[in-house]
N, C-alpha and C positions, 0 to 999 in steps of 0.2 A: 618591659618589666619595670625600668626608672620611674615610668610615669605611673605605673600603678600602684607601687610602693611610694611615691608623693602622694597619691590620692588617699593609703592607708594611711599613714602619717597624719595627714589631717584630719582623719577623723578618730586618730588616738591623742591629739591631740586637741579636739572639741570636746572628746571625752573626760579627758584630763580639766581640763577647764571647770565644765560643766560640776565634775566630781565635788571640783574644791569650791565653787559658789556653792554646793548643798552644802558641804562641810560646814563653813564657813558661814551659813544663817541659821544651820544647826546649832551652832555654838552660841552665835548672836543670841538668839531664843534661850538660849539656856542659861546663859549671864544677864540677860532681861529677866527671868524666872528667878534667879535667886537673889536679883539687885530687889525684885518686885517683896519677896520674901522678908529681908533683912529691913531694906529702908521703908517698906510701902510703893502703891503701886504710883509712879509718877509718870506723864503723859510725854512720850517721845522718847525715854529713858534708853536708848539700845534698843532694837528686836524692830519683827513689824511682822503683825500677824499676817499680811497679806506676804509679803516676803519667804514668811515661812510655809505658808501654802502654796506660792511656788516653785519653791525648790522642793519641797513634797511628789506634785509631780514632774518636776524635773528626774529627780530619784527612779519614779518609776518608768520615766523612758527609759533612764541609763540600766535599771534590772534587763528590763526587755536586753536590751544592747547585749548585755553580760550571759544574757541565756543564749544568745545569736553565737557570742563567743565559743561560750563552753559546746553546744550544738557542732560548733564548724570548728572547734580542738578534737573531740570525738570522732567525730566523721574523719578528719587526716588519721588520726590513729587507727582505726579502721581499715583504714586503706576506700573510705566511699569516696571523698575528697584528695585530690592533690595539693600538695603544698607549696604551691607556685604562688605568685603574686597574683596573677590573672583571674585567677579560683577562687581567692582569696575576699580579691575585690569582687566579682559575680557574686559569692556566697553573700556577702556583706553591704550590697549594693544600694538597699533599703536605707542603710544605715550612712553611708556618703553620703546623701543626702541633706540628711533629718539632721546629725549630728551637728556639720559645720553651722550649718545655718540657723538651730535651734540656738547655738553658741554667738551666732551674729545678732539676736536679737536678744539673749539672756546679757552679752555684755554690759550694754548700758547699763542695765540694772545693777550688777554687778560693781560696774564702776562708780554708780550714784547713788551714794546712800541715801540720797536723798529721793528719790525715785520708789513710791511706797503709795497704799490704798489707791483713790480713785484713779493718781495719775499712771499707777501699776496697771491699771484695770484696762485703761484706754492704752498704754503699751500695748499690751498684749492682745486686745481687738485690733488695733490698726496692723500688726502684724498677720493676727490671722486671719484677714479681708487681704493683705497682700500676700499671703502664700502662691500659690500658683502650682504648684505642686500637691496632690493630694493627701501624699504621706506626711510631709509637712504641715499643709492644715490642719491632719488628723491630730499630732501632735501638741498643734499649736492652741487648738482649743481642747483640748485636756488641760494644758496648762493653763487657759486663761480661765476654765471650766471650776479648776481647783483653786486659784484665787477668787474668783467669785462666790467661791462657799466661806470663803474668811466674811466678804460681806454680806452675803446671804444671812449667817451666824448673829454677826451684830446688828442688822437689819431686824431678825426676829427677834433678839433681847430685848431690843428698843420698843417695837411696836408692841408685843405680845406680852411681854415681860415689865416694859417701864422702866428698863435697867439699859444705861448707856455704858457698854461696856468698850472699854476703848483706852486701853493700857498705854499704847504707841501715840498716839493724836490722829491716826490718819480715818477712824470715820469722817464721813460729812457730815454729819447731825453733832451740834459742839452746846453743851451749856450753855444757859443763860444767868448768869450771875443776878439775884434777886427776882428770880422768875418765879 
């Protein structure tokens, strides 16, 4: 039972993590929005639109998770489920997985603020070419799925539009002074 209550731990503990990097580029993005606001938009200012489109889907692994929860609080209540540790971790088993490990590759980022567009991009591929695990993979390119729409986004502005939109600095297509 010790050892399955460690294993829950850690993944209320990824979760926990997880939660507060969303929090926490949520906010980013939202002091970039009203610095963007007040002073004008200026290039690297706070925020990163690819940042915030990964913790976008981060957010929605964690729903999933929290539906997993609520599902397997019901179920005990019920009486379909037992409230042991064992049942616990079986019910949740998906989620031991995904969680720790979605947290071992979200760290970096997390701890690098510097860690933003293309080179967010290739994070998050090189991660999801080393998965190994299917539920992980699955995961893993959502998330990189959902940064890639950040560039996708300024990709079409640029081409389609002739509008280099690029609040943060992190496209790769940059001005040319007297062009």
């Amino acid at each position: 039972e010790r050892a399955s209550l460690d294993r829950l731990v850690a993944v209320g503990y990824a979760f926990r993590e997880l939660e507060s990097f969303v929090r926490r580029e949520n906010e980013a993005g939202a002091l970039a929005a009203v610095g963007a606001e007040t002073l004008g938009p200026r290039r690297g200012h706070g925020g990163s639109l690819y940042r915030r489109a990964l913790a976008s889907g981060v957010a929605d692994v964690l729903t999933d998770y929290e539906s997993a929860i609520l599902k397997l609080e019901q179920d005990i209540l019920r009486g379909i489920v037992p409230a042991l540790p064992a049942a616990l971790e079986s019910a949740l088993s998906e989620f031991s997985l995904v969680l720790p490990s979605l947290w071992a590759v979200i760290e970096p980022v997390a701890d690098a603020n510097t860690l933003k567009g293309a080179a967010l991009l290739h994070h998050l591929r090189a991660a999801s070419l080393a998965a190994g695990a299917p539920a992980l993979e699955r995961a893993l390119r959502k998330l990189e799925a959902r940064a890639a729409r950040a560039a996708y986004q300024q990709l079409l502005a640029w081409t389609v539009h002739g509008r280099l939109v690029d609040p943060h600095g992190e496209f790769w297509v940059r001005p040319i002074k007297g062009a």
